[in-house]
C-alpha positions in Angstrom: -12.2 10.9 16.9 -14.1 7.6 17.3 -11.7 4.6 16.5 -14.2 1.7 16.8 -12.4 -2.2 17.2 -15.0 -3.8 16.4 -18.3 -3.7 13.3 -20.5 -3.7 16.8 -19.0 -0.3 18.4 -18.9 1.3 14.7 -22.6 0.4 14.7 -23.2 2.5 18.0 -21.0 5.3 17.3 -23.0 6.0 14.1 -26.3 5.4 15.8 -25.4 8.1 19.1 -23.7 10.3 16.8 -25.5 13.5 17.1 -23.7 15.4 14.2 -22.0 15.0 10.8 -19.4 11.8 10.3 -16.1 12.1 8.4 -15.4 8.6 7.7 -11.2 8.0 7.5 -9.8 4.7 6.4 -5.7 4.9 6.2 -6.4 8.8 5.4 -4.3 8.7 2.1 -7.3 8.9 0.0 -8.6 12.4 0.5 -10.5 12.7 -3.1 -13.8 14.8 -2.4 -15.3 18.2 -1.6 -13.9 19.0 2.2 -16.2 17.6 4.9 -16.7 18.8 8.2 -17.5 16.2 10.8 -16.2 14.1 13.8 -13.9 11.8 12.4 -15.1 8.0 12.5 -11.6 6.1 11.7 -11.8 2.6 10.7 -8.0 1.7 10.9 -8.3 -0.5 14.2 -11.1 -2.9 12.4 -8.3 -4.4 10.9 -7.1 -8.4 10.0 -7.6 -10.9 7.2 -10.7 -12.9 8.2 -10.8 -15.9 5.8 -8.0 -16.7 3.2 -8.7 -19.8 0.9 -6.1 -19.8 -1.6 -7.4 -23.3 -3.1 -11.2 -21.0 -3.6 -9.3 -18.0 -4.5 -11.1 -15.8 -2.4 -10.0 -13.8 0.6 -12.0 -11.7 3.3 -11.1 -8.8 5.4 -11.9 -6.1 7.7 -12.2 -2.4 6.2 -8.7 -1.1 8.2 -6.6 -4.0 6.8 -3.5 -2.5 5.6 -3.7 -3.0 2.1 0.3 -4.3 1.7 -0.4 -7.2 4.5 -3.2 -8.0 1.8 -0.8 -7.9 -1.1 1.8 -9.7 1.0 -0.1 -13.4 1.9 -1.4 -13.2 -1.2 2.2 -12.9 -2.9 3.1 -15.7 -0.7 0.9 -18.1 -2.2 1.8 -16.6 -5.4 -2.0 -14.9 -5.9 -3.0 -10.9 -6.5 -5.7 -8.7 -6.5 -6.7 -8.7 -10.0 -7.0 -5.0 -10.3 -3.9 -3.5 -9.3 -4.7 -0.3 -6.9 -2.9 2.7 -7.1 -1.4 4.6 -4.4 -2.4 8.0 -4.5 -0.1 9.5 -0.9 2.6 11.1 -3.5 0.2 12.6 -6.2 -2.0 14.0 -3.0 0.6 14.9 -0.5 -0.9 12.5 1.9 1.2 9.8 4.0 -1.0 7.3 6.4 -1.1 3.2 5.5 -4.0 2.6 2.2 -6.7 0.3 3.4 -8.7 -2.2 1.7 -11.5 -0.3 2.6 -10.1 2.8 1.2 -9.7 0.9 -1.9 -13.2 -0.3 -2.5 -14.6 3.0 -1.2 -13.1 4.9 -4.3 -13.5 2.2 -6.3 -9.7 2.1 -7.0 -7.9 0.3 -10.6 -4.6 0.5 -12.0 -3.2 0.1 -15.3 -4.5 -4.0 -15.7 -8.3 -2.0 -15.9 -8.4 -2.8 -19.3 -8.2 -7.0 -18.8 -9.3 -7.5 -15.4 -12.1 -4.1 -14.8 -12.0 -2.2 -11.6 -12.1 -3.2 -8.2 -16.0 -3.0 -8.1 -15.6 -6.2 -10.9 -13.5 -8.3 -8.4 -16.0 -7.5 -5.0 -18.1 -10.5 -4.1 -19.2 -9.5 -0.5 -19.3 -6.5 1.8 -20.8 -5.6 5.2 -21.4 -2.0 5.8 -23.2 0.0 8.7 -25.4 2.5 7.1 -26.5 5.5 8.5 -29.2 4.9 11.3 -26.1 2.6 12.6 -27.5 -0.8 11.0 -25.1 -3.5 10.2 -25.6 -5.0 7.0 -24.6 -7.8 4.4 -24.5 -8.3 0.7 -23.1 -10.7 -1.9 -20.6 -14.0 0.0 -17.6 -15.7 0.5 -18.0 -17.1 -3.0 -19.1 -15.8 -6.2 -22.2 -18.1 -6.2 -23.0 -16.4 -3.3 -23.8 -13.1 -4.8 -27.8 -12.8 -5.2 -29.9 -10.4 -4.0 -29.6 -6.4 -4.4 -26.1 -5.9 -5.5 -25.1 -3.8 -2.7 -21.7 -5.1 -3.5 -21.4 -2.9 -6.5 -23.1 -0.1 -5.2 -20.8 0.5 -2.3 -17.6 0.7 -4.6 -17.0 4.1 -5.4 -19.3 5.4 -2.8 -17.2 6.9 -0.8 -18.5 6.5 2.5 -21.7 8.3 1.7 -24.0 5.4 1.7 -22.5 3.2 4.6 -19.0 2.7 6.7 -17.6 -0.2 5.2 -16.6 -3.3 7.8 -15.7 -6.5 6.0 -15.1 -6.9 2.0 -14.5 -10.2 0.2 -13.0 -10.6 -3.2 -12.0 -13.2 -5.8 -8.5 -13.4 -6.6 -5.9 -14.7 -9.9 -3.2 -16.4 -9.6 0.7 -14.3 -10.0 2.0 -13.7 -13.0 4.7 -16.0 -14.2 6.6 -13.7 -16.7 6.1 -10.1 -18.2 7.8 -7.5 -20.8 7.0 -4.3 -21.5 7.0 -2.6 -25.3 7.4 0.7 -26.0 7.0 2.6 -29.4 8.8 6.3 -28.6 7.8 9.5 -30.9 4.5 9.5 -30.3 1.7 12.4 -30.2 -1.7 11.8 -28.5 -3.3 11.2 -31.5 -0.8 8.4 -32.5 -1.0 6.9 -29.4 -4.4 6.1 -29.7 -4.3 4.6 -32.7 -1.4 2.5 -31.5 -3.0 1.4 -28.6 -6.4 0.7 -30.9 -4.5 -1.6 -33.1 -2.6 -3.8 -30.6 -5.8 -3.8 -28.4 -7.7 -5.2 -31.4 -5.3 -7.9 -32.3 -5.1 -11.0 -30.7 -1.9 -10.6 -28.8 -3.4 -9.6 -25.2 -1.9 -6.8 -23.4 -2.7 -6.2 -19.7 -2.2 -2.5 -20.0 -1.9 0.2 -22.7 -1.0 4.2 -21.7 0.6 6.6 -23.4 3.2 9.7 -21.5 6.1 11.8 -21.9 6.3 10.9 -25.6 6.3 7.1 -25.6 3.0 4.2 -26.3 3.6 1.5 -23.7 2.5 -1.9 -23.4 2.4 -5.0 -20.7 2.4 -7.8 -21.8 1.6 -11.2 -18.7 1.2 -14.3 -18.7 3.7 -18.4 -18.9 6.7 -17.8 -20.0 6.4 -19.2 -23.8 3.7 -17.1 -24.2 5.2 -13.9 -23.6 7.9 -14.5 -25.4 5.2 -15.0 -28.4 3.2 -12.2 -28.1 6.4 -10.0 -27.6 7.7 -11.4 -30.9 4.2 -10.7 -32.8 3.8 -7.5 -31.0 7.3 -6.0 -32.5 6.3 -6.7 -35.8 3.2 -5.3 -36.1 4.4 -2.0 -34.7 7.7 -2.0 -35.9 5.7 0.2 -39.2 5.2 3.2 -35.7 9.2 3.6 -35.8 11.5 1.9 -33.3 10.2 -0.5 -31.1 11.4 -1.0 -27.4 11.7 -4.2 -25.2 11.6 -4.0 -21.5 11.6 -8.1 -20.2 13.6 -7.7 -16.8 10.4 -8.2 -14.6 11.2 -5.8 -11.8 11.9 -3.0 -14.2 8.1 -3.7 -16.2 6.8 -3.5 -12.2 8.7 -0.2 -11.8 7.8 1.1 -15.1 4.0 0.0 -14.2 3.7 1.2 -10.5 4.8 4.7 -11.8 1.7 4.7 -14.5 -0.6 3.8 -11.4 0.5 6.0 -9.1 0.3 8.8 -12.0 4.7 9.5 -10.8 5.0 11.4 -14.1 2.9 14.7 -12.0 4.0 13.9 -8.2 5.4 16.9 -6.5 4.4 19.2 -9.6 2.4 22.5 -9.0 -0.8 22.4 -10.4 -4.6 20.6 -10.3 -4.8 17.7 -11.2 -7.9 16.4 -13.2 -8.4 12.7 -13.9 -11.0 12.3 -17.0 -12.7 9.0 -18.5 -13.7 9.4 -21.6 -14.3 7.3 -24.9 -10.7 6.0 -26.0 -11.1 7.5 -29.6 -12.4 10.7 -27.9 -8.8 11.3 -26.4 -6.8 13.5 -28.9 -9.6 15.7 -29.8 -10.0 16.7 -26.0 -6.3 16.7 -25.3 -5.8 19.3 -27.8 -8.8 21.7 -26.9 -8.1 21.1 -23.2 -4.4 23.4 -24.2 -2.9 21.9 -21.4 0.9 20.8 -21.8 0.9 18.0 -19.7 -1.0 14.6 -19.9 -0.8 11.1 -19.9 -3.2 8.1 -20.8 -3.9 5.1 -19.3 -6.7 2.3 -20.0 -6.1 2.3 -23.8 -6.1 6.2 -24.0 -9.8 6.1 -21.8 -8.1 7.5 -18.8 -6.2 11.0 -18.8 -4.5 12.4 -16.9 -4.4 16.3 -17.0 -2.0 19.0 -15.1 -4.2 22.4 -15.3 -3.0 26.1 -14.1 -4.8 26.3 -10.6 -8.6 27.3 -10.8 -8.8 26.4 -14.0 -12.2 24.5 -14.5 -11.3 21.7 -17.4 -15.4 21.0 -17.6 -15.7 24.0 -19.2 -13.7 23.3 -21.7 -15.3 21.1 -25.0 -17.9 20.1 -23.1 -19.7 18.1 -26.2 -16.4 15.5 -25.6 -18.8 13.2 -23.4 -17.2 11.9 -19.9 -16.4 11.9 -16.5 -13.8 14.8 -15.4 -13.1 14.7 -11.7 -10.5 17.2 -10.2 -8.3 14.9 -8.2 -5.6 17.3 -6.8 -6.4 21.7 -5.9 -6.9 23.5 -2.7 -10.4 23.3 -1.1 -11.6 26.7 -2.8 -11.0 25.8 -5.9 -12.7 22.6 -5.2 -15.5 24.5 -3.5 -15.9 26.7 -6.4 -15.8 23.5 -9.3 -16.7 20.8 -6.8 -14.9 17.8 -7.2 -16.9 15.5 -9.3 -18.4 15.7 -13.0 -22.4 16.7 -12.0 -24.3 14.3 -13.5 -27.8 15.8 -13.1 -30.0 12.5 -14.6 -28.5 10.9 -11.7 -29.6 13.7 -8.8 -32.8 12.2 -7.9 -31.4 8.3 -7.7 -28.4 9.5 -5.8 -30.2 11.2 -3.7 -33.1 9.0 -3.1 -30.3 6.7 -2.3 -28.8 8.6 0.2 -32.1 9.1 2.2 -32.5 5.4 2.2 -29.1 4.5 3.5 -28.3 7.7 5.5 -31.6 9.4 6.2 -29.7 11.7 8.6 -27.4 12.9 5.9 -24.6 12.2 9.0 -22.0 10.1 6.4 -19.3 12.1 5.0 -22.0 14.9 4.2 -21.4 16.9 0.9 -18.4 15.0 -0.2 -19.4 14.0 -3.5 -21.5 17.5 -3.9 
């Protein structure tokens, strides 16, 4: 295993290597086809490099442990706008997450919907690509950002294109109050058009997802205006059937860490298939997919879907348009279905891509097919 310190003895173990790379950041994140490779670790290029609360904007090394992120920011009462999920109970994996982990998968909670995905929030990001070249995009500031937006492209690249050293983000300041609604009885195809309406009114919600039967909502922000938007909120659902408060703010967190970390399917037997599709899409492929369990996140543009194992859910209605990646299986059923939707327009970019930045093909080889 390499375990590089520092972005200058990364750069020369990716240049001498002489074979394929498996590129490990806290190694809770294993989402991919299986790679074979000498493991290149990133966790000891770790540490906050620049913090500016008053610019909110904060810098830091790939390996940084992504709760001593959370942690100054909480202390000057600022967040990472796009709440990342821990995946180590849904995958069976244990390990620290990294920031670099994070913007490698391209990671987003629940808050999706209002503040996009971690790619939105990325203003800078030095990577090594694959002849062992260090390199920078984007800045310290979002003024900064000109130029190829290498930024964007190496979120959700998952190591393929370059080893990730140093990312830089803008931040939002901590919320001041939250609730959470909930309208129980609902079907899939209720849900959705619950979570259309109040997602279409002018009562902003910071998350909408749908599981086990109930249509939930978060609702952030001062205070007074919670208390508004709560108020409005019951009324206009209150025609769905009984509506649900939730304003104790540790038990919204709670109820909101288990729709990120997807709790209602940890420690279940199954695959596990994570699908985006168009929100109004949603029922339709629920019902044809025939599984039993589900849940929906993003507005009902994320599901969640337990299969029987081996079961390949792209088979199934394939004229619903969208992405279905299998999350969670053993590696020969993700041999056999690979592990992300095939999007053959794209071949020839992504892999003209891949020749530029990794002309060896040495970076985490075969992972995303």
């Amino acid at each position: 295993m390499f375990e590089p310190a520092t972005e200058q003895q990364l750069s020369d173990a990716v240049r001498d290597a002489t074979g394929p790379l498996k590129i490990r950041g806290g190694g809770t994140r294993p989402i991919g086809n299986p790679v074979t490779g000498e493991v290149l670790s990133t966790a000891n290029l770790s540490g906050i490099s620049l913090y500016e609360p008053g610019a909110l904007t904060i810098v830091a090394q790939a390996g940084t442990p992504l709760a001593e992120i959370e942690a100054a920011l909480a202390a000057e009462n600022q967040r990472l706008p796009f709440e990342p999920m821990d995946h180590r109970v849904l995958l069976g994996t244990t390990g620290t997450p990294t920031i670099g982990g994070v913007v490698a998968a391209n990671i987003a909670g629940p808050r999706r919907i209002q503040a996009g995905s971690c790619r939105d929030s990325l203003i800078g990001v030095r990577f090594v690509d694959g002849s062992g070249t260090a390199i920078k995009n984007g800045g310290r500031v979002m003024k900064n950002v000109t130029g190829y937006d290498l930024v964007k492209l190496m979120a959700g690249s998952y190591g393929t294109l370059g080893v990730i050293t140093e990312v830089s983000f803008k931040l939002l300041p901590g919320i001041a109050a939250s609730a959470t609604i909930c309208v129980d009885g609902s079907t899939p195809d209720r849900a959705v058009e619950i979570m259309s309406r109040v997602l279409g009114s002018p009562f902003e919600v910071s998350a909408a997802a749908f599981g086990g039967g109930r249509t939930l909502f978060r609702i952030e922000g001062f205070a007074d205006s919670v208390a508004y938007r709560r108020t409005q909120l019951k009324t206009l659902l209150s025609e769905y059937g009984e509506v649900g408060l939730e304003t104790d703010p540790a038990k919204t967190a709670e109820i909101w860490a288990n729709i990120a970390n997807v709790a209602a399917f940890h420690n279940t037997a199954g695959d596990l298939w994570r699908i985006s599709v168009k929100p109004s899409d949603a029922p339709a492929l629920v019902a044809e997919l025939g599984v039993t369990e589900t849940m929906l996140d993003w507005g009902g543009g994320l599901i969640w879907a337990l299969a029987d194992p081996g079961t390949d859910l792209r088979a199934i209605a394939p004229h619903i348009k969208g992405h279905r990646t299998l999350i969670r299986a053993d590696d020969a059923t993700k041999a056999k279905l690979g592990v992300f939707h095939p999007e053959p327009g794209l071949a020839a970019i992504s892999q003209g891509l891949r020749a530029k930045f990794d002309p060896r093909g040495i970076l985490n080889p075969g992972l995303m097919g």
